[in-house]
C-alpha positions in Angstrom: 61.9 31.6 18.7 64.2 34.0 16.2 66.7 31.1 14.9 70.3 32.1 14.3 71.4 32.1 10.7 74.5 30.4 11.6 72.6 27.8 13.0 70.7 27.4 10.0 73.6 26.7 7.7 75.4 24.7 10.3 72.7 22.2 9.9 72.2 22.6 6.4 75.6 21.8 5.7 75.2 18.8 8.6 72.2 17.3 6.6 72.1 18.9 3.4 68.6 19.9 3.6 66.6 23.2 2.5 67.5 26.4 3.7 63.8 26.5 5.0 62.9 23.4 6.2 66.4 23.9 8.3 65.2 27.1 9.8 61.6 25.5 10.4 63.6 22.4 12.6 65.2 24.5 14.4 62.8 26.4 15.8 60.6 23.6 16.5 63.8 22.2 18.4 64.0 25.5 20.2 67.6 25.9 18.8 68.6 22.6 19.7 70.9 21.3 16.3 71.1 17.7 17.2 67.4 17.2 18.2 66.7 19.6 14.6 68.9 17.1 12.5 66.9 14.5 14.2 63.4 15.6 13.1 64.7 16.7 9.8 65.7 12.7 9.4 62.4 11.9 10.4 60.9 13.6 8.0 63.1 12.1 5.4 63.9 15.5 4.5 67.9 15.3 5.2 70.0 14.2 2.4 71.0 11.5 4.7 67.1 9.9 4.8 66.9 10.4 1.2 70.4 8.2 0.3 69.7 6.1 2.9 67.6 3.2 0.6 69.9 3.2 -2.2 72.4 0.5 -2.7 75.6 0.9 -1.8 78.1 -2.1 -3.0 81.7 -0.6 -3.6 83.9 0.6 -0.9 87.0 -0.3 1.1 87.8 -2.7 4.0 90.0 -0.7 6.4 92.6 -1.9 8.6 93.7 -0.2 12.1 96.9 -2.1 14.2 97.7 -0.4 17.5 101.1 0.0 18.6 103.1 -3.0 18.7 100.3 -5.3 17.3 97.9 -5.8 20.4 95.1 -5.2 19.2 93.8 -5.2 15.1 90.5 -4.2 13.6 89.5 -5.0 10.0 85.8 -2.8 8.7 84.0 -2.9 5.6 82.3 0.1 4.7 80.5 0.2 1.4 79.6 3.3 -0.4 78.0 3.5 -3.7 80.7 4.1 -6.4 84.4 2.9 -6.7 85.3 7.2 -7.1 84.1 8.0 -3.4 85.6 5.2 -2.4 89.0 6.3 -4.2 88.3 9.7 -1.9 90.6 10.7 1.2 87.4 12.4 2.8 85.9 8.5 2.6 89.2 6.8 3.6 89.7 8.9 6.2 85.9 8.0 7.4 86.8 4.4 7.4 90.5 5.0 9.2 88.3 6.7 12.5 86.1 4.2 12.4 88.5 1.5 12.5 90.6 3.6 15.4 86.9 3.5 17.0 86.4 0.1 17.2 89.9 -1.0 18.8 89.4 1.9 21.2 85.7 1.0 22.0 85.4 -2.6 21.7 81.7 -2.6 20.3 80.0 -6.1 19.6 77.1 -5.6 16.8 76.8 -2.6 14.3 73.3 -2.0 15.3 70.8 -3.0 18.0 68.5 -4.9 15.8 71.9 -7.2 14.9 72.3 -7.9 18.9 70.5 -11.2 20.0 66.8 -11.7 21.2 67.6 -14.1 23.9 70.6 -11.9 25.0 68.2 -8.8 25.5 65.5 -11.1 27.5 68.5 -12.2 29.5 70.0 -8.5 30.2 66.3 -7.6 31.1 65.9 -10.0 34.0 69.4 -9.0 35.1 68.4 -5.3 35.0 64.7 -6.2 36.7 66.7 -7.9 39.6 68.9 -4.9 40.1 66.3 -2.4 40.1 63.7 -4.7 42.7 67.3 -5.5 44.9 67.2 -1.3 44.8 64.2 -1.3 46.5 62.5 0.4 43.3 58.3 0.1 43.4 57.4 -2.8 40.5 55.3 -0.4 38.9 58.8 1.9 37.9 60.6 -1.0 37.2 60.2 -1.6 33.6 60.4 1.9 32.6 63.5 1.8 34.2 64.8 -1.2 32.4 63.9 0.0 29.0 66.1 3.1 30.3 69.2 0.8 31.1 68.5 -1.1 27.9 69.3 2.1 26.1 72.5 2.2 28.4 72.9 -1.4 26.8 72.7 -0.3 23.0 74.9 2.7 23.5 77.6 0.2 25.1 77.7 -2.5 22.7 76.1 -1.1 19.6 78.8 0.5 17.4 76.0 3.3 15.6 75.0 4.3 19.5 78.3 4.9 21.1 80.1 8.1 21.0 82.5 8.8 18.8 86.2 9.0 20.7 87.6 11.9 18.5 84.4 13.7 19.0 81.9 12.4 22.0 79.7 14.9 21.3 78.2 12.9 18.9 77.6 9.3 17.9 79.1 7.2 15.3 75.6 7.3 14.0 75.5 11.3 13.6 78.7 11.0 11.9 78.0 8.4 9.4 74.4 11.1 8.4 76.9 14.1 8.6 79.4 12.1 5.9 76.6 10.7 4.1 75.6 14.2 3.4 79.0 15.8 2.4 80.1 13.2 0.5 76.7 12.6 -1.6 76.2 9.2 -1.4 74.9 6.2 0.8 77.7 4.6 2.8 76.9 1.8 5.1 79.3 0.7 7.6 78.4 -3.4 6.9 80.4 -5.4 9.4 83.7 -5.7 11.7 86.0 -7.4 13.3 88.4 -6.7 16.5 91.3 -9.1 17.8 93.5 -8.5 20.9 96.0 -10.2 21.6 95.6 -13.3 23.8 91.9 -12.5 24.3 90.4 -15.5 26.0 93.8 -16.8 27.2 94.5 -16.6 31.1 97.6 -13.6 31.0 98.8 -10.2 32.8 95.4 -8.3 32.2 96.7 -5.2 29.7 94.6 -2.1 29.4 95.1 -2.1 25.7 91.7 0.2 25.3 92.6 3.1 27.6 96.7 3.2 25.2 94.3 3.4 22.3 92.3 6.1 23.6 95.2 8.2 24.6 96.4 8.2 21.3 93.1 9.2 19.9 93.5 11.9 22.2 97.0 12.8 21.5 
């Protein structure tokens, strides 16, 4: 298929690959730029691939309170040098992704972080369901690997969608920064507190204030 030339530099700019090879994604993705930026990663031809291995130790640990102190996140996001770091284009990185993470509630960074047992366990849950459903046991476990995806994109914080933008994932976003910016940035670990969590109180939907002001 004849590829767009402002598709082309859309994804160039979006993974900092070749001029060519970005054309020759593209049309193998019949246009498609997320599914192109995809293969281009696979082929460790993106400039995201190609930082990805290298170490990345300086960076900042960002802070986000929501109104009237109900909820706090702290995130450590390292990138290689103490200059990008310095950056408003990185700190502004970290600020969304703090934002994200009060708003969204994630539990793990990435899927290989969550739990073996607590996979196994979600499995059976989601085998039950489906038999309950009356589904035919020989569908069933395609199915559950389909609601284990479901899973990961919940509680995985590189598989949900990004609340400015849910378009894309916090994963796409981290590539697309990792190629503007020029260097490796890892987001390493997190944590989220809201207030009276695991008390018995007046249930607060402190979540849905957060996203409106995302929104706003």
């Amino acid at each position: 298929m004849a590829v767009d030339a402002k598709a082309v530099k859309e994804l160039r700019e979006k993974t900092g690959a070749g001029m060519l090879d970005c054309k020759k994604a593209l049309e193998e993705a019949n246009g498609d730029l997320t599914k192109a930026a995809e293969l281009l990663r696979e082929k460790g031809l993106s400039a995201a691939s190609n930082k990805a291995g290298r170490v990345a130790t300086e960076g900042v640990v960002q802070s986000y309170i929501h109104a009237g102190g109900r909820i706090g996140v702290l995130v450590e996001i390292n990138c290689e040098t103490d200059f990008v770091a310095m950056t408003e284009q990185f700190k502004e990185f970290a600020r969304d992704i703090a934002m994200h993470i009060a708003a969204s509630n994630p539990k793990y960074v990435r899927r290989e972080e969550v739990p073996a047992g607590d996979i196994e366990k979600e499995k059976e849950i989601l085998k039950a369901q489906a038999l309950n459903e009356g589904k035919p046991e020989k569908i069933v476990e395609k199915m559950v690997e389909g609601r284990i995806g479901k899973y990961y994109e919940e509680y995985c914080l590189l598989e949900q969608s990004f609340v400015k933008d849910p378009d894309k994932t916090i994963s796409q976003l981290l590539n697309e920064k990792i190629s503007t910016i020029g260097e490796n940035i890892s987001i390493r670990r997190f944590a989220r507190y809201e207030l009276g969590e695991g008390l018995e109180k007046k249930v607060d939907n402190f979540v849905e204030e957060v996203l409106s002001q995302v929104k706003n």
